[in-house]
Residue frames relative to the residue before (quaternion, step in Angstrom):
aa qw qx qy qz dx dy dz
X 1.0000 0.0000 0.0000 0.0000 0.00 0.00 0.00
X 0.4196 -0.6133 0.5555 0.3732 3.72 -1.05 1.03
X 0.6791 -0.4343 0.5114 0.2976 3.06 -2.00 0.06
X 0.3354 -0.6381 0.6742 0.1603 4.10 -1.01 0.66
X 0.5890 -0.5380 0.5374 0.2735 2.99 -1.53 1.35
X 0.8674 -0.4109 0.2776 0.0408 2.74 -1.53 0.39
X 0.6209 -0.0646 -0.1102 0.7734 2.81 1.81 -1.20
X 0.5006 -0.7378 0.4353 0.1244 2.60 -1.83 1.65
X 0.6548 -0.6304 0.3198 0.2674 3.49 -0.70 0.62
X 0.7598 0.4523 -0.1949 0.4245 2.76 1.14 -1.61
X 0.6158 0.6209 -0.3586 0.3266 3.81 1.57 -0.08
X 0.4018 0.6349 -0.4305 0.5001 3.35 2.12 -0.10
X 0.5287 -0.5857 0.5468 0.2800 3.31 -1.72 0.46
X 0.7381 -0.1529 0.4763 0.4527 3.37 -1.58 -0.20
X 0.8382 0.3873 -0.0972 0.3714 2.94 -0.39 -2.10
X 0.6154 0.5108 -0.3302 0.5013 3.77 0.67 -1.26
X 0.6907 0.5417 -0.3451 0.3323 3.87 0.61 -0.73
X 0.5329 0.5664 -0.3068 0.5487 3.23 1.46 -1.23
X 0.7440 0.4646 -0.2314 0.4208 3.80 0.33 -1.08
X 0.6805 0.3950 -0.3565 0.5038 3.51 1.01 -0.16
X 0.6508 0.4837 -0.3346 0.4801 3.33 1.09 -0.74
X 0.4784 0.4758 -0.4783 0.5622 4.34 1.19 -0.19
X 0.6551 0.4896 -0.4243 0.3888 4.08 0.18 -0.88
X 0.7520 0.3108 -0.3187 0.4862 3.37 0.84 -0.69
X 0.5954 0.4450 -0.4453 0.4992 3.96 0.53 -0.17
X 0.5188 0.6911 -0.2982 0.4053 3.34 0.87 -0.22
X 0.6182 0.4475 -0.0904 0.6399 3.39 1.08 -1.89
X 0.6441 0.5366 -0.3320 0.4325 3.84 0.35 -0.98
X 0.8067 0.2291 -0.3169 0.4431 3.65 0.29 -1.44
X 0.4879 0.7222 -0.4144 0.2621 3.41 1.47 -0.29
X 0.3673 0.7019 -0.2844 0.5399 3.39 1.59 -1.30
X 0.9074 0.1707 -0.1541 0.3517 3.70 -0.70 -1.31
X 0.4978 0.5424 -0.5332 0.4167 3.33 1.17 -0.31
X 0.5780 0.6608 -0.3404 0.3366 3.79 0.57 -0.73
X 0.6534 0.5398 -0.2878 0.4459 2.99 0.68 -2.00
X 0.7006 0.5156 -0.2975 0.3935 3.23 0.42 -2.02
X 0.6643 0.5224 -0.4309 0.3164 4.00 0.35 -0.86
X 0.6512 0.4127 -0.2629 0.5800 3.45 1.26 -1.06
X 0.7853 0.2188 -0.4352 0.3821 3.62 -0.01 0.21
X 0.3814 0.6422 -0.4885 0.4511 3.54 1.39 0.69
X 0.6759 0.4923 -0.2739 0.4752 3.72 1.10 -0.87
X 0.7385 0.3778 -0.2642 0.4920 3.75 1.05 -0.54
X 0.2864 0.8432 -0.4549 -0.0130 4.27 0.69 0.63
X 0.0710 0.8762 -0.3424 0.3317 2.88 1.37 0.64
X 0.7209 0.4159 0.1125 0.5428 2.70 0.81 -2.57
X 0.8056 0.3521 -0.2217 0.4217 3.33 0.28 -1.00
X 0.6894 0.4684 -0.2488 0.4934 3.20 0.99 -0.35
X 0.7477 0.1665 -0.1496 0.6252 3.75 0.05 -0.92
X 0.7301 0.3268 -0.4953 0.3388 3.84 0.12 -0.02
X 0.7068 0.3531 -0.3181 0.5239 3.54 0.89 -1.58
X 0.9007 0.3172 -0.2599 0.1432 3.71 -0.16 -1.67
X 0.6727 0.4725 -0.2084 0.5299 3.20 1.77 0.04
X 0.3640 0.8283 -0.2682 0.3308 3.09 1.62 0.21
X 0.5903 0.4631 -0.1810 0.6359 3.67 1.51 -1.56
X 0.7751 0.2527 -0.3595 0.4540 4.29 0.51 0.20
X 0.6145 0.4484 -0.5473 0.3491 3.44 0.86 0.85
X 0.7017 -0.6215 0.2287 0.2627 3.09 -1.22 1.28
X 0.6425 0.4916 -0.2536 0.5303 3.38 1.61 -0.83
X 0.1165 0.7926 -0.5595 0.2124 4.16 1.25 0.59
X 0.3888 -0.6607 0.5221 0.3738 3.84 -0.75 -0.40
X 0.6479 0.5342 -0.3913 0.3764 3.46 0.85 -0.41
X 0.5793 0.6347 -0.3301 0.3907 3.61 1.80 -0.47
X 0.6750 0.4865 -0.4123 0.3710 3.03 1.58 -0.82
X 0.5687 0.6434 -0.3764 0.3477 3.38 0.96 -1.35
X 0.7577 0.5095 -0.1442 0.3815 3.54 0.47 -1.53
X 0.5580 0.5062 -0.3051 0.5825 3.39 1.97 -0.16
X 0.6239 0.5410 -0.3648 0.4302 3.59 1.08 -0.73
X 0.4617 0.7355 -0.2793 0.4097 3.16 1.61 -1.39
X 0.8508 0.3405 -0.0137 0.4001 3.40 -0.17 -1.61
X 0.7049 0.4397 -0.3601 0.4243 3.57 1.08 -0.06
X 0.5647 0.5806 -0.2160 0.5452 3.23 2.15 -0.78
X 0.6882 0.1678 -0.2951 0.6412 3.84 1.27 -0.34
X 0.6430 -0.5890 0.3711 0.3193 3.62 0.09 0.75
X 0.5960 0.5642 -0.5146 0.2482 3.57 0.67 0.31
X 0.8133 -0.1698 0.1775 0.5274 2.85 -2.02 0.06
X 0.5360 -0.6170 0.5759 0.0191 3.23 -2.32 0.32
X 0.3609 0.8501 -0.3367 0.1838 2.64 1.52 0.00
X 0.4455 0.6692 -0.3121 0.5063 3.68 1.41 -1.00
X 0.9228 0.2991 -0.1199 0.2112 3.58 -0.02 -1.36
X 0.3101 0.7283 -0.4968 0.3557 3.42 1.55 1.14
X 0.2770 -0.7815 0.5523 0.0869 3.31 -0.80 1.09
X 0.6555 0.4956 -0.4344 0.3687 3.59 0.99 0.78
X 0.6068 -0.6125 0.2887 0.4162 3.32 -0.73 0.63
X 0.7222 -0.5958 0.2321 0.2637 3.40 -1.39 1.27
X 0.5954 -0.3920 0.1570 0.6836 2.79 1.73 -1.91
X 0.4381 -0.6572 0.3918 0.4719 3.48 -0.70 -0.07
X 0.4853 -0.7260 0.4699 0.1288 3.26 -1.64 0.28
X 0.1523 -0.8877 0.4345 -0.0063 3.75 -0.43 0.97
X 0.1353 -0.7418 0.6167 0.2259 3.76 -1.11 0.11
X 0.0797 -0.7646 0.6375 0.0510 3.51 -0.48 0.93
X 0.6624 0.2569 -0.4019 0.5777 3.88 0.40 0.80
X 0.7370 -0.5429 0.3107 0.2561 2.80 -1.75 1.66
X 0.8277 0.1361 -0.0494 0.5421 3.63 0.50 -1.03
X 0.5071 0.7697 -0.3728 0.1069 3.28 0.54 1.03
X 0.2082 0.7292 -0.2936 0.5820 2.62 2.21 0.92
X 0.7550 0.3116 -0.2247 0.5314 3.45 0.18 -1.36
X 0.5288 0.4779 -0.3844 0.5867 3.83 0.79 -0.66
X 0.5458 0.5146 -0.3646 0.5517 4.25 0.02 -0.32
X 0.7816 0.5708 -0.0895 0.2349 3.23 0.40 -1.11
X 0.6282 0.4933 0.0048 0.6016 2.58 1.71 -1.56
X 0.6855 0.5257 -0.2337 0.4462 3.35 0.77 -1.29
X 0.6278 0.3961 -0.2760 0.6106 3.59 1.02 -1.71
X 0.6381 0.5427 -0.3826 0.3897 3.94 -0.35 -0.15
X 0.6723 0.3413 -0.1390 0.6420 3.71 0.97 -0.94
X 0.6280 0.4726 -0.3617 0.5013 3.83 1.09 0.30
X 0.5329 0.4237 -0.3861 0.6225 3.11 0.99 -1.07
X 0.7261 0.4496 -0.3867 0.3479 3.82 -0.54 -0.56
X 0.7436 0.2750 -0.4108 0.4503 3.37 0.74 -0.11
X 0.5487 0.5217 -0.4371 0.4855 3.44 0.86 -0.07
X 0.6591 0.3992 -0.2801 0.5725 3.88 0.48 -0.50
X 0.6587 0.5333 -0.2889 0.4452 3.64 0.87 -0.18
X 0.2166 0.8582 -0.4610 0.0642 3.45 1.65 -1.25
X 0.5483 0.8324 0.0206 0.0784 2.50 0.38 -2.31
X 0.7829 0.2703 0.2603 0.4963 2.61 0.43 -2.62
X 0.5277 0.6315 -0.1621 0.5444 3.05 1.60 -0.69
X 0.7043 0.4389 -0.2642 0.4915 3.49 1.11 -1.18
X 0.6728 0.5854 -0.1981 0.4068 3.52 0.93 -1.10
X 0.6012 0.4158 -0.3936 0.5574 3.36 1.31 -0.38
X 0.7574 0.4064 -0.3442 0.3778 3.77 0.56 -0.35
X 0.5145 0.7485 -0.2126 0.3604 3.08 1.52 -0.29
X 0.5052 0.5591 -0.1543 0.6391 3.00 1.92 -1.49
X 0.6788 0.5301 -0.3659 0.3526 3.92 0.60 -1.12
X 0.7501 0.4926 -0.1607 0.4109 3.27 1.18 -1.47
X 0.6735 0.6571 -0.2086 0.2668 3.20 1.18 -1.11
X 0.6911 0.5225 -0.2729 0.4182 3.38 1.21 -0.34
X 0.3429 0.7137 -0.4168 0.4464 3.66 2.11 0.58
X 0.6581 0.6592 -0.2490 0.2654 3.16 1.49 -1.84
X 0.7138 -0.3890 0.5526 0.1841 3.31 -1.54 -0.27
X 0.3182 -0.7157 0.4746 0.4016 3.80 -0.28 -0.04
X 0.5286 0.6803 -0.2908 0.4162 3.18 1.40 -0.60
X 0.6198 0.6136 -0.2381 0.4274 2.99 1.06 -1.94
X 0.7709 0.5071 -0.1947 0.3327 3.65 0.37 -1.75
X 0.6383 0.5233 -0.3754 0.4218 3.31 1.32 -0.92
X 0.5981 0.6389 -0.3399 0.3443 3.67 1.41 -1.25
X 0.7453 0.4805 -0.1547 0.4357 3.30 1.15 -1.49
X 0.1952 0.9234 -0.3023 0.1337 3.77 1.25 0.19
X 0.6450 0.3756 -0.0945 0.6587 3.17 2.03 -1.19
X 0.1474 0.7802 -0.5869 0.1582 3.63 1.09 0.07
X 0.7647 0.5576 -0.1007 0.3068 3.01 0.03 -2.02
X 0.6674 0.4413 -0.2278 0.5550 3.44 0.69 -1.50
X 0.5870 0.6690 -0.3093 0.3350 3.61 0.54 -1.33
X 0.7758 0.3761 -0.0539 0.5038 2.85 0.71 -1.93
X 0.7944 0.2732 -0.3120 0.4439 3.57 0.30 -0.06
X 0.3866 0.4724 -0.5977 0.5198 3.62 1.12 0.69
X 0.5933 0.5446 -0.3885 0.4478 3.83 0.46 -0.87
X 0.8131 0.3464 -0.3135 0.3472 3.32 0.24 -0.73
X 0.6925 0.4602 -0.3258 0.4501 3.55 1.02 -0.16
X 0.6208 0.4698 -0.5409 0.3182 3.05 1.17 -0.24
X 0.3854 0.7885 -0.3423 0.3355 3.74 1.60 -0.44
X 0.5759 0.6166 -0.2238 0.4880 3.18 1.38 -1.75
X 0.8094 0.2444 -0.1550 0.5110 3.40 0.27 -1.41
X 0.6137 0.3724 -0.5617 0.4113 3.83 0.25 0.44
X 0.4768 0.6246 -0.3948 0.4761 3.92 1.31 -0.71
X 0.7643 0.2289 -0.2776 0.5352 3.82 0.67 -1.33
X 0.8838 0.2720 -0.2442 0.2920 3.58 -0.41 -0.25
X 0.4554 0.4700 -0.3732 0.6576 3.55 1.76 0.14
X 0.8901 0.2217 -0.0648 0.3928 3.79 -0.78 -1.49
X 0.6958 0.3705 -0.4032 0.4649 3.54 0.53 -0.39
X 0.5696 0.5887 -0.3361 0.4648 3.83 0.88 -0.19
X 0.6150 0.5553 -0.1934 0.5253 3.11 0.95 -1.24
X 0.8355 0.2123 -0.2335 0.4499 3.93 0.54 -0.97
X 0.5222 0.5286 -0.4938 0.4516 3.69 1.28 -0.42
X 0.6153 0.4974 -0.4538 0.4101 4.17 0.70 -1.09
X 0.6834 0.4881 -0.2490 0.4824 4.00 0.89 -1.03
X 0.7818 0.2501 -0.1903 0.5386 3.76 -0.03 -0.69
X 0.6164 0.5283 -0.4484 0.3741 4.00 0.92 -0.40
X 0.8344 0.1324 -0.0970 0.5262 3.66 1.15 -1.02
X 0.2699 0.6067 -0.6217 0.4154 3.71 0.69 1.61
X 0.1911 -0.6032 0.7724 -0.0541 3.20 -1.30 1.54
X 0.0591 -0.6224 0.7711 0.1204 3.07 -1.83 0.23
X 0.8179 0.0931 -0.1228 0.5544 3.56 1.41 0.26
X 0.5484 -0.5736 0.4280 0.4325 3.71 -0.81 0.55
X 0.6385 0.6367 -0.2443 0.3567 3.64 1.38 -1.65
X 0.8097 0.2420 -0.2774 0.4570 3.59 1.38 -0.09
X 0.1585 -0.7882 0.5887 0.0847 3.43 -0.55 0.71
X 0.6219 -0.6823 0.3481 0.1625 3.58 -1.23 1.21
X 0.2466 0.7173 -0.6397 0.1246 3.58 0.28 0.78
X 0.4872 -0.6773 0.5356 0.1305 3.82 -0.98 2.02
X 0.3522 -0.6632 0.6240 0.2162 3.19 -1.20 0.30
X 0.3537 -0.8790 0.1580 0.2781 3.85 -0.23 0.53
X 0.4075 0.5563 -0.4109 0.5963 2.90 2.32 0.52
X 0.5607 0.6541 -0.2839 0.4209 3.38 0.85 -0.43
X 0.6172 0.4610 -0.2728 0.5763 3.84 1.36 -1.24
X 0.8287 0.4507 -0.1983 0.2660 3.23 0.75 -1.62
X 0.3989 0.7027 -0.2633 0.5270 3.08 2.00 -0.18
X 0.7543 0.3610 -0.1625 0.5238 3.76 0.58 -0.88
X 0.5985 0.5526 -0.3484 0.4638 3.26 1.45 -0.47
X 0.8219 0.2502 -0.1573 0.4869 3.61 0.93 -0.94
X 0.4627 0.4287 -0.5721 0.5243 3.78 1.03 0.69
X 0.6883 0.4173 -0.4604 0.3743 3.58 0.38 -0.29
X 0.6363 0.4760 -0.3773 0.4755 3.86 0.76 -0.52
X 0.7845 0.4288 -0.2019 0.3999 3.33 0.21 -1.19
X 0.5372 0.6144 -0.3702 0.4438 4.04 1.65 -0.28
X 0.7364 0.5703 0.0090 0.3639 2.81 1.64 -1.14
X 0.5772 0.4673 -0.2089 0.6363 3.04 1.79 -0.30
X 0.5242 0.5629 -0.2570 0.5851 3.56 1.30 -0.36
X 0.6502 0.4316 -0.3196 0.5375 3.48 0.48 -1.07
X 0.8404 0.2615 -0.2837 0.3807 3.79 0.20 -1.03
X 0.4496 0.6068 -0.4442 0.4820 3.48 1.01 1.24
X 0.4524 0.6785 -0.4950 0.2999 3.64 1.88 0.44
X 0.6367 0.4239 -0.5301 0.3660 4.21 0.77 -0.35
X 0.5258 0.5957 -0.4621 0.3937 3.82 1.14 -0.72
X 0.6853 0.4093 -0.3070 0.5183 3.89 0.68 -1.09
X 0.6973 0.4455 -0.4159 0.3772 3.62 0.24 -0.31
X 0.5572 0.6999 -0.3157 0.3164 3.37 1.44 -0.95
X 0.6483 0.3985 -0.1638 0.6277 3.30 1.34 -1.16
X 0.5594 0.5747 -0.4663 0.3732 3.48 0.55 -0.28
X 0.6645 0.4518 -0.0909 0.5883 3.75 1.06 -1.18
X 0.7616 0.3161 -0.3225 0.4649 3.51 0.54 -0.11
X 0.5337 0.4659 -0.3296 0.6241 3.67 1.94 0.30
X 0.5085 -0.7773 0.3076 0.2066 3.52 1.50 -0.08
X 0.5048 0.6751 -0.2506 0.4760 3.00 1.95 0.39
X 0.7360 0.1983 -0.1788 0.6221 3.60 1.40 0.18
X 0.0730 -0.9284 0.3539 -0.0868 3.36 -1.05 0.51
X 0.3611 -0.7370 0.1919 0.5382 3.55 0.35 0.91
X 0.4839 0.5177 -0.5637 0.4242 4.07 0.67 -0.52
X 0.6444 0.5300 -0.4788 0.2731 4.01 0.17 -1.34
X 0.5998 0.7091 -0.1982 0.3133 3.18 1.12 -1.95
X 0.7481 0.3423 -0.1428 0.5502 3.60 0.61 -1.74
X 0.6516 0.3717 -0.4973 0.4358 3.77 0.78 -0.46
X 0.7894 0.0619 -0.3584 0.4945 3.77 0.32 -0.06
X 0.0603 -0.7801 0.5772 -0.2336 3.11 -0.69 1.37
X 0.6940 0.2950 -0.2048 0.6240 3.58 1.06 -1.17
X 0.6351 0.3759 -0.5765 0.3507 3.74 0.82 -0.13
X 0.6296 0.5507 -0.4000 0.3745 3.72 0.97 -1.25
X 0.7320 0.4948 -0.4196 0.2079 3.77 0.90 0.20
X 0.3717 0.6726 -0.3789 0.5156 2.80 2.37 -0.01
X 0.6772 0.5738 -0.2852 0.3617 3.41 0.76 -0.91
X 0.5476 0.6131 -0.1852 0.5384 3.15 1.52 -1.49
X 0.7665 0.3742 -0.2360 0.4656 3.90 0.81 -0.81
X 0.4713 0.6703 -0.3134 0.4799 3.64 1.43 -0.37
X 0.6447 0.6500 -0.1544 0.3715 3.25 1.30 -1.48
X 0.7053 0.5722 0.0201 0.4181 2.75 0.95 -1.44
X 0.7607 0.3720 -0.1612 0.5068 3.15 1.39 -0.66
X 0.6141 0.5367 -0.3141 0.4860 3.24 1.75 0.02
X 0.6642 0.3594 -0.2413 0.6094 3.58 1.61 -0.30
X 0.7086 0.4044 -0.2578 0.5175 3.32 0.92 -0.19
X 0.7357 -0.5746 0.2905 0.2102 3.45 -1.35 0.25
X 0.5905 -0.6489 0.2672 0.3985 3.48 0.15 0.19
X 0.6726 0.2228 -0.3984 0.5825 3.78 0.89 0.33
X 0.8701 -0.3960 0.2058 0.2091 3.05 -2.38 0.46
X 0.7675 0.4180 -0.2685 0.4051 3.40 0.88 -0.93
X 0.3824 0.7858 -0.2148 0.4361 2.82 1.24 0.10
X 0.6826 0.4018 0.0352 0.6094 3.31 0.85 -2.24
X 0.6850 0.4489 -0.3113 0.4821 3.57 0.79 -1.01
X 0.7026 0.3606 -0.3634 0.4943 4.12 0.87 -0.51
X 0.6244 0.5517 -0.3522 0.4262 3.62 0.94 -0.20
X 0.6431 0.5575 -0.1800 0.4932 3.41 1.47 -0.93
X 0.5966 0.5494 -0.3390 0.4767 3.63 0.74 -1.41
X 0.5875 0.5007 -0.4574 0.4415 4.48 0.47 -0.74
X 0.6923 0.5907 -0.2615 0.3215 3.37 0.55 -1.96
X 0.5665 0.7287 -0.1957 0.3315 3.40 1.20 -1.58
X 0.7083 0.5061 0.0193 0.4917 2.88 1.27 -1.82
X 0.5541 0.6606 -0.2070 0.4623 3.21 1.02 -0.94
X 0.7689 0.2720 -0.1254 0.5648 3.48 0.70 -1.85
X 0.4949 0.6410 -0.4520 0.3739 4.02 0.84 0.50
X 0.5158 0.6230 -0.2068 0.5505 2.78 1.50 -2.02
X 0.7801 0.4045 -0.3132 0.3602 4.04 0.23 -1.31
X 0.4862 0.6676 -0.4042 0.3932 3.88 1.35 -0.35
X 0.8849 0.2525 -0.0797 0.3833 3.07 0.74 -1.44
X 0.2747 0.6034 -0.5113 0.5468 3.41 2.09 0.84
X 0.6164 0.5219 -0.3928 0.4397 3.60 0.74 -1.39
X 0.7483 0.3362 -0.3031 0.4848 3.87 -0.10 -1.17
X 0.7444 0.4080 -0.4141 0.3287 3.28 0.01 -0.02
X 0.6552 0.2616 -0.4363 0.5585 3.71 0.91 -0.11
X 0.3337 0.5505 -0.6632 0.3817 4.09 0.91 0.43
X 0.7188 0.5898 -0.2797 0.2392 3.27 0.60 -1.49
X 0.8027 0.4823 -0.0751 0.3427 2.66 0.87 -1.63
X 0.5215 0.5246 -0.3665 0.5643 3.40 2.29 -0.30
X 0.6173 0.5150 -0.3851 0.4531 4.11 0.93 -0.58
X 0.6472 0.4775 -0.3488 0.4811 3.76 0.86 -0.39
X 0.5762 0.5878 -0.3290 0.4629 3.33 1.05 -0.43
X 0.8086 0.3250 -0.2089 0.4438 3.61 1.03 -1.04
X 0.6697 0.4788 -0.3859 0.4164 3.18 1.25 -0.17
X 0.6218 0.5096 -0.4457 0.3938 3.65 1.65 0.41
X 0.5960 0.4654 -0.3290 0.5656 3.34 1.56 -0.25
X 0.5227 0.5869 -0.4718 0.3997 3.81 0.81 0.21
């Protein structure tokens, strides 16, 4: 067994824990409340470049996904060069509310990060010395994972459902004007689902090293976690296949990648006892 830090955990109260763990949620929301002020001062950017950015017609993923579809013979849908629809606020302060809300998002996503480290610090003093030294890239690890999530959510899935649900009619007599909590709403479950989702080898990691998942569990349910894996997909993703099938094919990957995270700290936990044995 590694040496324990210094201070021991178990000499902290109840109560003292709760209070250390507010200092750090504290520091954390403190973190994004910043961020979020400074990208509250620039909406310019955040607004007409990032959040309105995936429904102009001239996006990059339209082009690619237009090259896509003309090389495999599908539909055309990708390569319309007119706007999707237009967007509206139909409550007095639902602009400044937009504002506020999308600003204190952007901070926590640009915060991630900062966000992790403060819980990290909370947890970290349970660990082993051993443990902590192993778990060193946690942080980095984990918060490359999440952005790439961010950026498949914004430029994979949120394209993919604004191009599908922006220009579905079920009549000529109605024509698509978006509410703008509504856009921004579809804009940030798809980014943030996605950054979450690509945080499944980090959650398994600890899952297997608490001894509660394994790579046999993993591979025996496999065909259900792709049913699950295709469910997914269809709740962030648009109703049809190609669609579900590019949203699905990461995830897929993902939960491989987590098999062989599992076996390797199995491994790496059986070498451990057979050198202290």
């Amino acid at each position: 067994m590694g040496k324990k830090n210094t201070v021991e955990p178990n000499e902290m109260s109840f109560l003292d824990h709760l209070e250390e763990l507010r200092w750090h949620l504290i520091r954390a929301t403190l973190a994004v409340v910043i961020i979020g002020s400074v990208a509250f001062c620039v909406p310019d950017f955040i607004f007409d470049t990032v959040i309105f950015g995936p429904k102009k017609p001239d996006f990059p993923t339209y082009d690619i996904f237009c090259k896509l579809s003309k090389m495999l013979g599908f539909s055309e849908a990708f390569c319309s060069d007119e706007p999707m629809f237009r967007i509206q606020s139909r409550v007095m302060a639902g602009q400044f509310s937009a504002h506020i809300w999308t600003s204190i998002w952007a901070g926590f996503i640009i915060g991630f990060p900062f966000i992790l480290y403060e819980m990290w610090k909370f947890i970290s003093p349970g660990l082993y010395e051993k443990e902590r030294r192993n778990s060193k890239g946690f942080i980095f690890i984990a918060s490359i994972l999440f952005f790439l999530g961010v950026l498949f959510g914004y430029y994979i899935v949120t394209p993919l459902s604004l191009n599908f649900l922006g220009r579905y009619s079920v009549s000529a007599e109605v024509f698509n004007d978006i509410d703008l909590a509504s856009y921004i709403s579809t804009v940030r479950a798809s980014v943030i689902a996605c950054g979450l989702i690509f945080e499944l080898p980090i959650i398994i990691f600890f899952l297997t090293k608490i001894g509660l998942v394994t790579p046999e569990i993993l591979k025996k349910y496999r065909k259900i976690s792709l049913v699950i894996v295709l469910i997914l997909s269809a709740v962030i993703t648009p109703p049809d296949v190609a669609s579900q099938i590019v949203v699905a094919v990461p995830i897929l990957i993902l939960y491989q990648v987590s098999i062989y995270i599992s076996g390797y700290v199995l491994r790496k936990e059986a070498k451990k006892l057979k050198k202290n044995a």
